[in-house]
C-alpha positions in Angstrom: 5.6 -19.0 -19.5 5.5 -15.3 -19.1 3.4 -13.2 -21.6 4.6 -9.4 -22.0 1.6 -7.2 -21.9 0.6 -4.1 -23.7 1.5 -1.2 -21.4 5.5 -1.3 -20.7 6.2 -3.7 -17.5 3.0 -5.6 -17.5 3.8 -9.0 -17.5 1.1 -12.3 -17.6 3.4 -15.3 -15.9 1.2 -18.5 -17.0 1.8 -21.8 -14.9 1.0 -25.3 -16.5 1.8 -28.4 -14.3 0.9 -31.9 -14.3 -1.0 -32.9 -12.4 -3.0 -29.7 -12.4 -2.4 -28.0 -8.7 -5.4 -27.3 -6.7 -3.0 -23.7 -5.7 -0.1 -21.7 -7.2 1.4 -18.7 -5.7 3.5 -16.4 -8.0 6.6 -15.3 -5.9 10.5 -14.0 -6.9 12.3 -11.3 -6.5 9.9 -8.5 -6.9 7.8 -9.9 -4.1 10.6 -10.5 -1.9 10.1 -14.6 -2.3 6.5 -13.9 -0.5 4.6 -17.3 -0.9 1.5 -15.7 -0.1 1.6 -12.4 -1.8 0.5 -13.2 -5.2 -1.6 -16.1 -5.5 -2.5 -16.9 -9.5 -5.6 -17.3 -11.0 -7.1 -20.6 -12.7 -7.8 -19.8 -16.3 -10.6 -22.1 -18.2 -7.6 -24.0 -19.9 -6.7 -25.3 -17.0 -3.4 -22.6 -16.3 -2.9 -20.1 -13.7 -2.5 -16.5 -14.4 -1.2 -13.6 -12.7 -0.2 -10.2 -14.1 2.1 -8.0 -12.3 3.9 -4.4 -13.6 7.9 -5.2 -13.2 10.7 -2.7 -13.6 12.8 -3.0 -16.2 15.5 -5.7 -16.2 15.7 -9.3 -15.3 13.5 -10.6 -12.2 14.3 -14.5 -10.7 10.8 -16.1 -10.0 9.2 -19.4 -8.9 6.0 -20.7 -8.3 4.3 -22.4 -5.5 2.1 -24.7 -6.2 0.3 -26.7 -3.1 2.9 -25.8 -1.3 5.7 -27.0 -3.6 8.4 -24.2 -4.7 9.0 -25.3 -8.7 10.3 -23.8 -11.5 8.8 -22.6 -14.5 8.8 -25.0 -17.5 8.4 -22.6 -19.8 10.9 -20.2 -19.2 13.1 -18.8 -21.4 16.3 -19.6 -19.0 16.7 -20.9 -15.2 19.7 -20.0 -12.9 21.0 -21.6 -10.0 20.3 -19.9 -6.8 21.8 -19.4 -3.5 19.7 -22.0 -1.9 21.6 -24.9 -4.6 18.5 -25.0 -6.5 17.2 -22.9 -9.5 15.1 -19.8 -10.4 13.7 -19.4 -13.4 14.5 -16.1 -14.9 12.3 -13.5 -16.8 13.9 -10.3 -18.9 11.4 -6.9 -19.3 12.4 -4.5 -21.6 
């Protein structure tokens, strides 16, 4: 899920898997696929959290979670990447 935030390009990406990962990283195209760049942030429901300023447009993301690249469930749309698998896709205005 991806939460648009107050100030223009701040965006909250929320992760919720099951079973609950013990690790998610945040990557996509505006961390250049980094699995390590971003890691999220366990909330007290239970989700992860990060919140990262993106340029306007539409950014490809995944997230890593103990090590396993996965979509997001909640996204809005997913596309098929050049790997055969898919990204899930995010739009900031």
């Amino acid at each position: 899920m991806v939460i648009p935030g107050k100030k223009k390009g701040e965006t909250t990406f929320v992760c919720r898997l099951t079973p609950e990962p013990k690790k998610v990283c945040l990557v996509g195209d505006f961390n250049r696929w980094n699995p390590t760049k971003k890691r999220m942030v366990r909330s007290k429901d239970g989700s992860f959290r990060a919140r990262v300023s993106l340029a306007p447009g539409r950014h490809e993301y995944k997230f890593v979670a103990d090590g396993i690249w996965t979509t997001d469930p909640d996204a809005e749309s997913n596309v098929v990447n050049g790997h055969g698998t898919l990204n899930s896709v995010v739009v900031v205005q």
